[in-house]
LOLO-210429 format. One record per residue (C-alpha): x, y, z; chain; residue in three letters; residue number from 1. Coordinates in steps of 0.001 Angstrom, whole numbers. Each point is the difference from the previous one (the first is absolute). Example, Ala and Ser with C-alpha at 12.3 -4.5 7.8 and 13.67 -1.06 7.14 Angstrom:
2
site u=12300 | v=-4500 | w=7800 | ch=A | aa=ALA | i=1
site u=1370 | v=3440 | w=-660 | ch=A | aa=SER | i=2
//
This chain:
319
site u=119018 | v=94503 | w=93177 | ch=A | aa=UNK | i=1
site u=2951 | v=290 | w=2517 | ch=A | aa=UNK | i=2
site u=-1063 | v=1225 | w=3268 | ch=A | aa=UNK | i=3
site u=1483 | v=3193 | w=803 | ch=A | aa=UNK | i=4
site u=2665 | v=380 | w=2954 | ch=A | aa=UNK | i=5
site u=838 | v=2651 | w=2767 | ch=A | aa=UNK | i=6
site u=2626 | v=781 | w=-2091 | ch=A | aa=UNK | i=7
site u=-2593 | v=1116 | w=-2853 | ch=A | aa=UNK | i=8
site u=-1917 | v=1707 | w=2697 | ch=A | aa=UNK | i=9
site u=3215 | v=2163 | w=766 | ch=A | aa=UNK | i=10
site u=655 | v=322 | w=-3546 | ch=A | aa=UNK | i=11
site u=-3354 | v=1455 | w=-704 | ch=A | aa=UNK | i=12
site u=63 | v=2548 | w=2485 | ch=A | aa=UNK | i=13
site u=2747 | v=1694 | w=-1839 | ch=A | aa=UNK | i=14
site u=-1686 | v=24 | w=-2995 | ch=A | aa=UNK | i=15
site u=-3272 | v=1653 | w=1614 | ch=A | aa=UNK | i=16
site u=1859 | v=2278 | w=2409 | ch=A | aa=UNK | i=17
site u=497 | v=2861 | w=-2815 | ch=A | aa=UNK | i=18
site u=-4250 | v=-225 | w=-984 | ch=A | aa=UNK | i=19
site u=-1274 | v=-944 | w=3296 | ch=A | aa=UNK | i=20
site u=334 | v=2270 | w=3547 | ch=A | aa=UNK | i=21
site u=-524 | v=-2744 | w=3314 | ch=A | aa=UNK | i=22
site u=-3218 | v=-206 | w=1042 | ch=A | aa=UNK | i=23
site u=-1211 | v=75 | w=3630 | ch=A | aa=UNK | i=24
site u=-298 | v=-2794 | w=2636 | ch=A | aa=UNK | i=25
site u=-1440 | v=2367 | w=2433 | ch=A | aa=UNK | i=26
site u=-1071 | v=-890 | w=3666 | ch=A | aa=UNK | i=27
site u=-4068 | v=205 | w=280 | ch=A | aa=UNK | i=28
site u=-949 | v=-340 | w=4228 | ch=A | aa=UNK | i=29
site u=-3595 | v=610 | w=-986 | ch=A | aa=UNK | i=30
site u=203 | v=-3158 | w=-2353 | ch=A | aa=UNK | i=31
site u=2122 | v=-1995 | w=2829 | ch=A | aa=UNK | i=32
site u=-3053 | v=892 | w=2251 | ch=A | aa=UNK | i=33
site u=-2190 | v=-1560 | w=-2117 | ch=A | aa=UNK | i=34
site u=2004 | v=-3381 | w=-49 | ch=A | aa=UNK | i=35
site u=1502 | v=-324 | w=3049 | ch=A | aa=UNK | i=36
site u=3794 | v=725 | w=-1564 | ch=A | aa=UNK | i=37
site u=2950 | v=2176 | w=-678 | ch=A | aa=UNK | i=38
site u=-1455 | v=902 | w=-3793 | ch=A | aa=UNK | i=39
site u=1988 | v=1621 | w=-3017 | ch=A | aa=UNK | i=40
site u=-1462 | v=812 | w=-3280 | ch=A | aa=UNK | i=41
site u=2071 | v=-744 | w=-3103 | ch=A | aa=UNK | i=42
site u=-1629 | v=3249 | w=-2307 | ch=A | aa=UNK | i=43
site u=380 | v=-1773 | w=-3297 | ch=A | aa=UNK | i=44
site u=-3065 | v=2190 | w=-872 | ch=A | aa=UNK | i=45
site u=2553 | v=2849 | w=-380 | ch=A | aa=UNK | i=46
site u=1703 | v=-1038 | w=-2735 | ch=A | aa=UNK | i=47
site u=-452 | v=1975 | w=-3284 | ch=A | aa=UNK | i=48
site u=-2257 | v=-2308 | w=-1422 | ch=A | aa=UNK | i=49
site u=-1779 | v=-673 | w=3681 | ch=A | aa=UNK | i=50
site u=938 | v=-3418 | w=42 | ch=A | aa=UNK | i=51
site u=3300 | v=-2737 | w=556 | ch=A | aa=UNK | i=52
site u=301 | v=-1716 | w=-3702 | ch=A | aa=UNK | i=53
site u=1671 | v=3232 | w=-947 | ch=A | aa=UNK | i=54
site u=2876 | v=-1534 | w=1271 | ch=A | aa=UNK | i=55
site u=102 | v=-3101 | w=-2104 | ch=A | aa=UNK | i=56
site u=-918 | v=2214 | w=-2876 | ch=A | aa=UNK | i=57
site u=3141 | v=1718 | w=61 | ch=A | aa=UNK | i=58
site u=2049 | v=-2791 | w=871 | ch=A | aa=UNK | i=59
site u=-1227 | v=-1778 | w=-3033 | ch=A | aa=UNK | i=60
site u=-417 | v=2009 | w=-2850 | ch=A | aa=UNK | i=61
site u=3404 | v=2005 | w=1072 | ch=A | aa=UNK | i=62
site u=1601 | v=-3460 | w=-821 | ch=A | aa=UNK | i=63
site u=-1832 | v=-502 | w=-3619 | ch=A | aa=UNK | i=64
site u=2301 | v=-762 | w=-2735 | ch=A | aa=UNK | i=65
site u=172 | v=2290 | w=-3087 | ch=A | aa=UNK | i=66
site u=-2607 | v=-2233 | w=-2575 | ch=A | aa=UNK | i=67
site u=-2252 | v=-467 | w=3301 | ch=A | aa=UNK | i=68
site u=-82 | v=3899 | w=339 | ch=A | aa=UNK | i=69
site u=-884 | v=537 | w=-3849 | ch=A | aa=UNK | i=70
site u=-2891 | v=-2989 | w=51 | ch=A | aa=UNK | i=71
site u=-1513 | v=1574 | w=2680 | ch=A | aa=UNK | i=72
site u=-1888 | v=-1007 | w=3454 | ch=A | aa=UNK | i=73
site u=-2732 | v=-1456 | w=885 | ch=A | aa=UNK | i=74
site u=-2163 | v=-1301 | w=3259 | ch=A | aa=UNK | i=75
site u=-3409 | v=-912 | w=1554 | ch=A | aa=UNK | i=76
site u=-1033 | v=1766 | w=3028 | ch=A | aa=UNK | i=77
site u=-2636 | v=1167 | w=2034 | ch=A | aa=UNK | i=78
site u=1806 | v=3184 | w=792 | ch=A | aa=UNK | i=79
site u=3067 | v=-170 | w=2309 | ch=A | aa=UNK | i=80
site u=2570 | v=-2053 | w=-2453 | ch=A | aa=UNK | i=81
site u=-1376 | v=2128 | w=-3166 | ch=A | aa=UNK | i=82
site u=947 | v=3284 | w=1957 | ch=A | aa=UNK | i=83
site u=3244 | v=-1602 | w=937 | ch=A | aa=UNK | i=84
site u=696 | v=-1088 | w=-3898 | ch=A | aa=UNK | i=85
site u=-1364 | v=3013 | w=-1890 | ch=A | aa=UNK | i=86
site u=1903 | v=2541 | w=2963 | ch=A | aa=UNK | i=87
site u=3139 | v=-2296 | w=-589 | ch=A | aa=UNK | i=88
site u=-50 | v=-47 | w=-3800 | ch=A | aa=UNK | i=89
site u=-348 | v=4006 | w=-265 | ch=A | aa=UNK | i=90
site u=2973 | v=-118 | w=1657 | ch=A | aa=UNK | i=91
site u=2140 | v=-1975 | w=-2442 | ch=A | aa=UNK | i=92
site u=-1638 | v=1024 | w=-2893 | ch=A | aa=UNK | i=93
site u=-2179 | v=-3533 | w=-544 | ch=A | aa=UNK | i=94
site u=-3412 | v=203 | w=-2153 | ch=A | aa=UNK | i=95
site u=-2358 | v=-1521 | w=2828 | ch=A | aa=UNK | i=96
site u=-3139 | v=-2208 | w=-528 | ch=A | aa=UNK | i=97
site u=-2376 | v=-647 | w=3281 | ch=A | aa=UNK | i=98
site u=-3096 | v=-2751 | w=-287 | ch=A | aa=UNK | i=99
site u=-2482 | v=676 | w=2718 | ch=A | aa=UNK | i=100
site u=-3098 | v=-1218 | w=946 | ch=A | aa=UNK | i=101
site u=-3409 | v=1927 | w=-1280 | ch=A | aa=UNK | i=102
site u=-541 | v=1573 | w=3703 | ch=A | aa=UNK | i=103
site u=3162 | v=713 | w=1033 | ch=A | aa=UNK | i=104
site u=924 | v=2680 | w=2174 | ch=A | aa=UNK | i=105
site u=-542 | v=3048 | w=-2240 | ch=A | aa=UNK | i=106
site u=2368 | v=2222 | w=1995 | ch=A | aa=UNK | i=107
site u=2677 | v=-2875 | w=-723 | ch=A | aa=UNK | i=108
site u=-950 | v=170 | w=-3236 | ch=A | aa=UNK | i=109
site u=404 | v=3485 | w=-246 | ch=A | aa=UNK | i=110
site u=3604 | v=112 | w=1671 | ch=A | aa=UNK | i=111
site u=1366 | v=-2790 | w=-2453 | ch=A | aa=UNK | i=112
site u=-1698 | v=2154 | w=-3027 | ch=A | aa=UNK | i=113
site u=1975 | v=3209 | w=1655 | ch=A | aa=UNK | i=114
site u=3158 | v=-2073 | w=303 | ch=A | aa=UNK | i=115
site u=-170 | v=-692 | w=-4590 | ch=A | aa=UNK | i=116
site u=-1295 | v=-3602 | w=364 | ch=A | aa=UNK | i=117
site u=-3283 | v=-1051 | w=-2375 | ch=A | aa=UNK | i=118
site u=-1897 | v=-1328 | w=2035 | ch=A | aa=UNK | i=119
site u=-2264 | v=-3322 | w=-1143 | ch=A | aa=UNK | i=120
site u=-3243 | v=-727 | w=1654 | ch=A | aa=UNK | i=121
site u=-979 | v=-3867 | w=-583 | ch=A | aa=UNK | i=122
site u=-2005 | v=-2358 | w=2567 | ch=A | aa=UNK | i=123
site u=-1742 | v=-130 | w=3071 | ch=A | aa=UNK | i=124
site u=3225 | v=-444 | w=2429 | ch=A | aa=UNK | i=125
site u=3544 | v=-41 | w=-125 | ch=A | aa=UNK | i=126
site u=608 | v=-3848 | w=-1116 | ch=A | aa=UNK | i=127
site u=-1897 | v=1027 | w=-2844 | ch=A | aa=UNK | i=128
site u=1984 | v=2868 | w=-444 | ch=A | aa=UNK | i=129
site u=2838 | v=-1736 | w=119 | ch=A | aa=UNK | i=130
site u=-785 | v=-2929 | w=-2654 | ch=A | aa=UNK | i=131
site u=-436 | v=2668 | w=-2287 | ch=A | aa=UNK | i=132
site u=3038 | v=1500 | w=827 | ch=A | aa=UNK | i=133
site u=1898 | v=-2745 | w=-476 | ch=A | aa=UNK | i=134
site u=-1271 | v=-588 | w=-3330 | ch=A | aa=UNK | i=135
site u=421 | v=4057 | w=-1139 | ch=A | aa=UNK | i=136
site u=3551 | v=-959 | w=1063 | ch=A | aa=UNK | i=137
site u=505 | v=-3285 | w=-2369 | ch=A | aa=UNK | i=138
site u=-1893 | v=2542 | w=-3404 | ch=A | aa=UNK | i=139
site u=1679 | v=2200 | w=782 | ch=A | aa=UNK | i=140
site u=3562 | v=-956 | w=939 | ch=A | aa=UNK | i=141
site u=234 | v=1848 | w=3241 | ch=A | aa=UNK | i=142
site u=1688 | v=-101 | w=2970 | ch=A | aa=UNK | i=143
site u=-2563 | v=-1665 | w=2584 | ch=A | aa=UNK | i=144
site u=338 | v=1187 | w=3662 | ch=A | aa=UNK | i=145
site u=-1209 | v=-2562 | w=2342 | ch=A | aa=UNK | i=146
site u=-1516 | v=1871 | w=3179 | ch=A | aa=UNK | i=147
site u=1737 | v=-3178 | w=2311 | ch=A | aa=UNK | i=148
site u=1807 | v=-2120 | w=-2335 | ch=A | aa=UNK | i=149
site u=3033 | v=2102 | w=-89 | ch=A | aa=UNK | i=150
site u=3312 | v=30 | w=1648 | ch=A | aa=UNK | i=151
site u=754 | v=4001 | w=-53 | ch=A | aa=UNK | i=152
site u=-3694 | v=733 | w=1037 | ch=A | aa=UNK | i=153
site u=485 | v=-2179 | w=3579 | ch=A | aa=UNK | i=154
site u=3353 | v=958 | w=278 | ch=A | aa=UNK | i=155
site u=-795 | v=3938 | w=-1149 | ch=A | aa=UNK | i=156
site u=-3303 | v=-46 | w=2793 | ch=A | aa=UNK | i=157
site u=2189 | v=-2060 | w=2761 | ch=A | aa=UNK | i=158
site u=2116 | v=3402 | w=373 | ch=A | aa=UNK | i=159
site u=-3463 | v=1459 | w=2136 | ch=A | aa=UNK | i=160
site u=1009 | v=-2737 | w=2130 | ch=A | aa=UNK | i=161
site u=3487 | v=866 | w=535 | ch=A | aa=UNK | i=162
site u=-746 | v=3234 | w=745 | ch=A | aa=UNK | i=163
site u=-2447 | v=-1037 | w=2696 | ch=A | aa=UNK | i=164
site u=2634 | v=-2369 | w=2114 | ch=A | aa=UNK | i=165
site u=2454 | v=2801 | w=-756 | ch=A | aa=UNK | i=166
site u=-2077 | v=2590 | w=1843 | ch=A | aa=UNK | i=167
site u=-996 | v=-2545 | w=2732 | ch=A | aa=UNK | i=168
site u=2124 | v=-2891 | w=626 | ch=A | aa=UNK | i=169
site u=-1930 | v=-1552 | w=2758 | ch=A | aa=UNK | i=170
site u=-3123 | v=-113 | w=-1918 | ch=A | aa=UNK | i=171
site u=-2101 | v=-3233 | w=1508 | ch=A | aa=UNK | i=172
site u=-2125 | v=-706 | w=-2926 | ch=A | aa=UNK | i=173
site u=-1154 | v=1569 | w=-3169 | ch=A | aa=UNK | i=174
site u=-3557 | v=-284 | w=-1555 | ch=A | aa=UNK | i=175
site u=-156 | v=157 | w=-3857 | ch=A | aa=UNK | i=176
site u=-2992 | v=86 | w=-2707 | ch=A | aa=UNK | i=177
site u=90 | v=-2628 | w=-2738 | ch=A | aa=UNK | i=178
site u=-1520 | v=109 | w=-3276 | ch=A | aa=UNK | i=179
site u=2462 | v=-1588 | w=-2499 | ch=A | aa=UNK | i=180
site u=2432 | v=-506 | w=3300 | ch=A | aa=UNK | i=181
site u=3378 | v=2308 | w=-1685 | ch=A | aa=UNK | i=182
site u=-270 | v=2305 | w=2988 | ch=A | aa=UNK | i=183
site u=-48 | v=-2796 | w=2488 | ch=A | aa=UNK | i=184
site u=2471 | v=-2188 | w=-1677 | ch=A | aa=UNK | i=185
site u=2474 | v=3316 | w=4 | ch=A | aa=UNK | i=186
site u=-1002 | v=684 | w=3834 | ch=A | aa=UNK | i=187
site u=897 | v=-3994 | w=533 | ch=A | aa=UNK | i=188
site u=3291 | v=178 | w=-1804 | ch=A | aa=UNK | i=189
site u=1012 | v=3162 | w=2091 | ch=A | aa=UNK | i=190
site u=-918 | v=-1304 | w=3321 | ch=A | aa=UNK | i=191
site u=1484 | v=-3437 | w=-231 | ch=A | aa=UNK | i=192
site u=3432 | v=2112 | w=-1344 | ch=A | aa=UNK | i=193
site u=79 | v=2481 | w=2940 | ch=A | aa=UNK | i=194
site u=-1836 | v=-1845 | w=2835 | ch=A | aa=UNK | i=195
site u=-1149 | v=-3151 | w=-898 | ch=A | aa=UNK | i=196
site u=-2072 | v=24 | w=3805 | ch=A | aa=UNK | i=197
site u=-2660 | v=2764 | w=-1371 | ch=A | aa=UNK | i=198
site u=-3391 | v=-1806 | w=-824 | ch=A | aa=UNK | i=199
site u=-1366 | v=1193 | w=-3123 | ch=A | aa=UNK | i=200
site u=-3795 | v=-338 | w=-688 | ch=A | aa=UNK | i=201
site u=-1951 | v=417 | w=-3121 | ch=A | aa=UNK | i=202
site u=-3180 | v=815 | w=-323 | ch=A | aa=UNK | i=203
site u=-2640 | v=-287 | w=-2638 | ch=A | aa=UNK | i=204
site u=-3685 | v=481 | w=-573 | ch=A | aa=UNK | i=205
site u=-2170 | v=-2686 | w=369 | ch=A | aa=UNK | i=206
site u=-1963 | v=377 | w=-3206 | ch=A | aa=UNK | i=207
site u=2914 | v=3 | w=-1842 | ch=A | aa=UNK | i=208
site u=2368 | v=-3384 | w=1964 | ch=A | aa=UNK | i=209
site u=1911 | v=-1138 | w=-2761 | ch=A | aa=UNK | i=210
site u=3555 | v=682 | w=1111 | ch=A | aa=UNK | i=211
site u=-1339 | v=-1184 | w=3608 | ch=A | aa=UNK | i=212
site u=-1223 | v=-3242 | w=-1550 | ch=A | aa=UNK | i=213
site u=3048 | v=-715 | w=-1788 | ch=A | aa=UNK | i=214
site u=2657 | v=1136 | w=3535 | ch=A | aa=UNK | i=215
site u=-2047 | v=-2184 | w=1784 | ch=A | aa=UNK | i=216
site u=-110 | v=-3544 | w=-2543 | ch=A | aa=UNK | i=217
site u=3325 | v=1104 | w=-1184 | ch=A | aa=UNK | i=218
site u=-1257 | v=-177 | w=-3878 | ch=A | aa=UNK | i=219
site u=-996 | v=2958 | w=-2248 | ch=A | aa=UNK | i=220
site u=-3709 | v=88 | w=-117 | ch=A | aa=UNK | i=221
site u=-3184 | v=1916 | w=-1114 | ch=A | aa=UNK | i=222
site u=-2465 | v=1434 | w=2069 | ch=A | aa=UNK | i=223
site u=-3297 | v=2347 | w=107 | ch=A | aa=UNK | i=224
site u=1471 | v=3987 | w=-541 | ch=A | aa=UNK | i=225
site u=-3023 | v=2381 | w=1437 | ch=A | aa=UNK | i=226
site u=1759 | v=2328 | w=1952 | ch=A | aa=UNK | i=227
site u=-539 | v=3583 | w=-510 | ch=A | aa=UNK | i=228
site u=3409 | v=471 | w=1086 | ch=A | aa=UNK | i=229
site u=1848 | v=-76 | w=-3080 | ch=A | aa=UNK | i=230
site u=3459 | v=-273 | w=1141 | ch=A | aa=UNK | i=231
site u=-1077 | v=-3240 | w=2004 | ch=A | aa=UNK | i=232
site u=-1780 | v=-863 | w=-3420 | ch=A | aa=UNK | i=233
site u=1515 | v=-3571 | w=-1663 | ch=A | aa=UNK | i=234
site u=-2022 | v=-3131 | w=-981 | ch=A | aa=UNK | i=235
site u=3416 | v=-1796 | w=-726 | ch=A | aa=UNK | i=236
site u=3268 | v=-936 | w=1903 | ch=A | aa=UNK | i=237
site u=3020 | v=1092 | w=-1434 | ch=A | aa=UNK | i=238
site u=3129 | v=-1584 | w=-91 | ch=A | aa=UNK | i=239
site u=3305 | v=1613 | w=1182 | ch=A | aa=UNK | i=240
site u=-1739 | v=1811 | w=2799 | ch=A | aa=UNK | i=241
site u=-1879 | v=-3032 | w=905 | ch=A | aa=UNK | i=242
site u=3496 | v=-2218 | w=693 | ch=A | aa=UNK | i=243
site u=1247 | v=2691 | w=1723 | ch=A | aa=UNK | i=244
site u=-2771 | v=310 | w=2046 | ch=A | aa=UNK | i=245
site u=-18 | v=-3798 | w=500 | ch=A | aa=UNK | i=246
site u=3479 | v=12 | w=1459 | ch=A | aa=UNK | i=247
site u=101 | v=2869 | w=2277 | ch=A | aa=UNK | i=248
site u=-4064 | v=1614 | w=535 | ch=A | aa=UNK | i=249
site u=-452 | v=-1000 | w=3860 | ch=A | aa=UNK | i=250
site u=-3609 | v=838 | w=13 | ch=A | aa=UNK | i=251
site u=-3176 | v=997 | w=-2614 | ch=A | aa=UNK | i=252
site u=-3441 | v=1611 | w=1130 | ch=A | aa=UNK | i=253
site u=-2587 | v=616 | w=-1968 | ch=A | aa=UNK | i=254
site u=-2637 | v=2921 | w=1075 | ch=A | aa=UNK | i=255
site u=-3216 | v=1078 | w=-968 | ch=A | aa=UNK | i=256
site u=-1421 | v=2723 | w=-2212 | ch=A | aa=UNK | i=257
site u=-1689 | v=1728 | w=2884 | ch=A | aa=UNK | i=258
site u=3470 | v=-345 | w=2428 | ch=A | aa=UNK | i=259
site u=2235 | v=1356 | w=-3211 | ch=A | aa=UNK | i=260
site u=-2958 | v=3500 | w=-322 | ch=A | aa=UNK | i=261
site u=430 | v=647 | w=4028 | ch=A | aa=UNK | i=262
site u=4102 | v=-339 | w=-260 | ch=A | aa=UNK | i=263
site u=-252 | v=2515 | w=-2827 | ch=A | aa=UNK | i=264
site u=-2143 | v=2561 | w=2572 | ch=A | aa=UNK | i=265
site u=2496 | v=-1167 | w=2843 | ch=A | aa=UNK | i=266
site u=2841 | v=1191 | w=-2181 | ch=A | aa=UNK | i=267
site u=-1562 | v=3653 | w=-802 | ch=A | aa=UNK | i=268
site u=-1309 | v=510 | w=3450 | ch=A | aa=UNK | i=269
site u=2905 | v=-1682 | w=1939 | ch=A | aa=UNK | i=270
site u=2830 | v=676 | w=-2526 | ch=A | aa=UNK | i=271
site u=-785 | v=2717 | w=-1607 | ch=A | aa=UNK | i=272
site u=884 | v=-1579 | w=-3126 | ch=A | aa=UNK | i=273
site u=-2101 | v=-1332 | w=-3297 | ch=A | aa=UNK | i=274
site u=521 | v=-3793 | w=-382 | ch=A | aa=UNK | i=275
site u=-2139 | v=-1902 | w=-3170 | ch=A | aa=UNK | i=276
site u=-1088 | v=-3000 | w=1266 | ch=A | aa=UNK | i=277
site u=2933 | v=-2069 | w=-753 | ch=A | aa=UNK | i=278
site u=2149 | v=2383 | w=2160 | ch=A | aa=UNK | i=279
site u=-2302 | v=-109 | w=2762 | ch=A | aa=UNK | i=280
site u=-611 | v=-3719 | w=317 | ch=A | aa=UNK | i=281
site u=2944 | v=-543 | w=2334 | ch=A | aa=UNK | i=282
site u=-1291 | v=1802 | w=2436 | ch=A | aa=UNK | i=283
site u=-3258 | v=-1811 | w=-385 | ch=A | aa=UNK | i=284
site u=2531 | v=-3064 | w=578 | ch=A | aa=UNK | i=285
site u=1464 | v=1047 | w=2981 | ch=A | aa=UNK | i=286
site u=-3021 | v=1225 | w=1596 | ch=A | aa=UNK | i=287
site u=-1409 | v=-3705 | w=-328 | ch=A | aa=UNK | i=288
site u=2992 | v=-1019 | w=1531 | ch=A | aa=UNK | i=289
site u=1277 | v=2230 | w=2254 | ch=A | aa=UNK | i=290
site u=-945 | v=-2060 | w=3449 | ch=A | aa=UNK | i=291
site u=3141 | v=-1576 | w=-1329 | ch=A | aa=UNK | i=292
site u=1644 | v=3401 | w=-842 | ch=A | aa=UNK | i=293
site u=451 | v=1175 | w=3777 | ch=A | aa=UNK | i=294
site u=3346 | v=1825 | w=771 | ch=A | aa=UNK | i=295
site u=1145 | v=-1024 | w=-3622 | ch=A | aa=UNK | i=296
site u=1874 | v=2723 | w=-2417 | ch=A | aa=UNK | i=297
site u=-2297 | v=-567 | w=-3338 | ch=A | aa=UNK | i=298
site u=149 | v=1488 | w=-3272 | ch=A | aa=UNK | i=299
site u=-2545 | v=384 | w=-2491 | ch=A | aa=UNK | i=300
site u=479 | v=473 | w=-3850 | ch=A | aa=UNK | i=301
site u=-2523 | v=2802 | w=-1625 | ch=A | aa=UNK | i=302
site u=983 | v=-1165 | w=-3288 | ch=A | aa=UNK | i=303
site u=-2300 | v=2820 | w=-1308 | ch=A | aa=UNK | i=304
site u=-2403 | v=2651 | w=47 | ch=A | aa=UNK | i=305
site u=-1023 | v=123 | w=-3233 | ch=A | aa=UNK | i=306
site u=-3991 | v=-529 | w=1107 | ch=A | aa=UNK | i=307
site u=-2881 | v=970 | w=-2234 | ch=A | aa=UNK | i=308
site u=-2591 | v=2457 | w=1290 | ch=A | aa=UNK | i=309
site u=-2313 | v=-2114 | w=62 | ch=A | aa=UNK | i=310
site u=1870 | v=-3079 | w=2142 | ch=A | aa=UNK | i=311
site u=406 | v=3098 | w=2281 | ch=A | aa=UNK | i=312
site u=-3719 | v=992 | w=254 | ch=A | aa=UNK | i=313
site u=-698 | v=-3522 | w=314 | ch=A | aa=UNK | i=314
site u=2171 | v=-507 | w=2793 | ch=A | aa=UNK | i=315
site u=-943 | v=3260 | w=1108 | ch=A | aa=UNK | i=316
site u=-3533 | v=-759 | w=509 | ch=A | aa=UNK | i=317
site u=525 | v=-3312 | w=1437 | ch=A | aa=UNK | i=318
site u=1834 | v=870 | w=3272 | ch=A | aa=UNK | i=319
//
């Protein structure tokens, strides 16, 4: 795997520019408030399919060869990457496959099912999911679509990231979510391009630390994956986002369940925007941190808002 350059980035912004309008980095004072900082909201969550991979879905399956096209597609996920896949390969007229875990999100399941995919329900979580993937793939001679482990995906997702130091140059730092790490590897890649002096934090859920483990030892690693947030949701490390992250990442948080459920109420009372719990843990991030956010211009990624009902009650009821 070759790790993508800015010049990929660039080149996959024309190729999503005719599917894709720009989504918003607005300005949210009422969010700043709460942290102590000049706050913008990248809305992510208004994309068609309500979250970022939509990007690398385009970029990649736009770039499929004729004999990948006629095998067909086909990808684990717990919601996000099969949206961005199934949307992606209505598109260009690819036969879609999606492996997802026995709870997953049903209205995720539902949009991928509206977008023509089949959708296949196998194991408790999404690294079961994907082992079975994987092996549909090898029977049945199809085109596997990594949800990390692919150039065009990070380079396809690092145009959010663009758009963001486009709209506000003097951005200070930028807080993203990491599950698999794509979005945060893209945001890396952008930043170091553009401004190299932006700090760019990840953030994960501490039930679910693999990508955090493996940042901080600098290996690819397994860990425990409880998290009810599902875009946060990985029990292993994977590869190309991983030595990106390595290289450029300055910083990786992990925060808790309870901290992710009141940034999702912060965002709908404070926002006025829905954020699933992946989308709202940076501002669960910066919140932790924001003694050291004082003055500072800070962005935050909503990667989605593509929460179930009842992640909303839950969080809801909670706070």
């Amino acid at each position: 795997m070759n790790i993508p350059s800015f010049q990929d980035v660039l080149l996959a912004r024309k190729r999503i520019h005719p599917y894709l309008r720009r989504t918003p980095f607005y300005s949210h004072p009422a969010i700043g408030e709460l942290i102590g900082a000049d706050a913008f909201i990248k809305h992510e969550n208004y994309q068609p399919t309500g979250a970022f991979k939509i990007r690398g879905g385009i970029n990649l399956i736009s770039q499929l060869d004729a004999r990948e096209r006629a095998r067909g597609v086909i990808a684990a996920s717990t919601g996000n990457h099969g949206q961005s896949v199934s949307f992606a390969a209505r598109l260009f007229g690819v036969e879609a496959r999606i492996v997802v875990p026995e709870g997953a999100n049903p209205g995720k399941v539902a949009a991928m099912r509206g977008f023509g995919a089949e959708v296949i329900f196998h194991g408790a979580n999404f690294d079961e999911a994907r082992l079975k993937c994987e092996s549909l793939a090898t029977e049945q001679g199809l085109r596997y679509i990594h949800s990390g482990d692919e150039p065009l995906l990070i380079a396809g997702v690092a145009t959010y990231a663009l758009e963001m130091l486009e709209d506000q140059p003097d951005v200070q730092v930028i807080f993203v979510p990491v599950g698999g790490g794509s979005g945060a590897a893209g945001a890396c890649m952008a930043a170091r391009a553009l401004n190299p002096s932006i700090r760019i934090i990840g953030v994960q859920a501490e039930a679910s630390p693999a990508a955090y483990e493996s940042w901080r030892e600098r290996k690819l690693l397994e860990a425990t994956n409880r998290t009810f947030a599902e875009g946060l949701a990985t029990g292993t490390a994977f590869a190309l986002p991983q030595s990106i992250l390595w290289e450029m990442l300055d910083d990786f948080l992990l925060v808790g369940e309870e901290e992710i459920r009141q940034a999702m109420v912060w965002m709908i009372e404070r926002a006025h925007t829905l954020a699933e719990a992946a989308g709202a843990a940076p501002l669960a991030a910066a919140y932790r941190l924001r003694s050291e956010l004082s003055g500072k211009k800070v962005g935050l990624v909503c990667s989605g808002g593509n929460t179930s009902l009842e992640h909303l009650r839950q969080a809801l009821q909670a706070h």
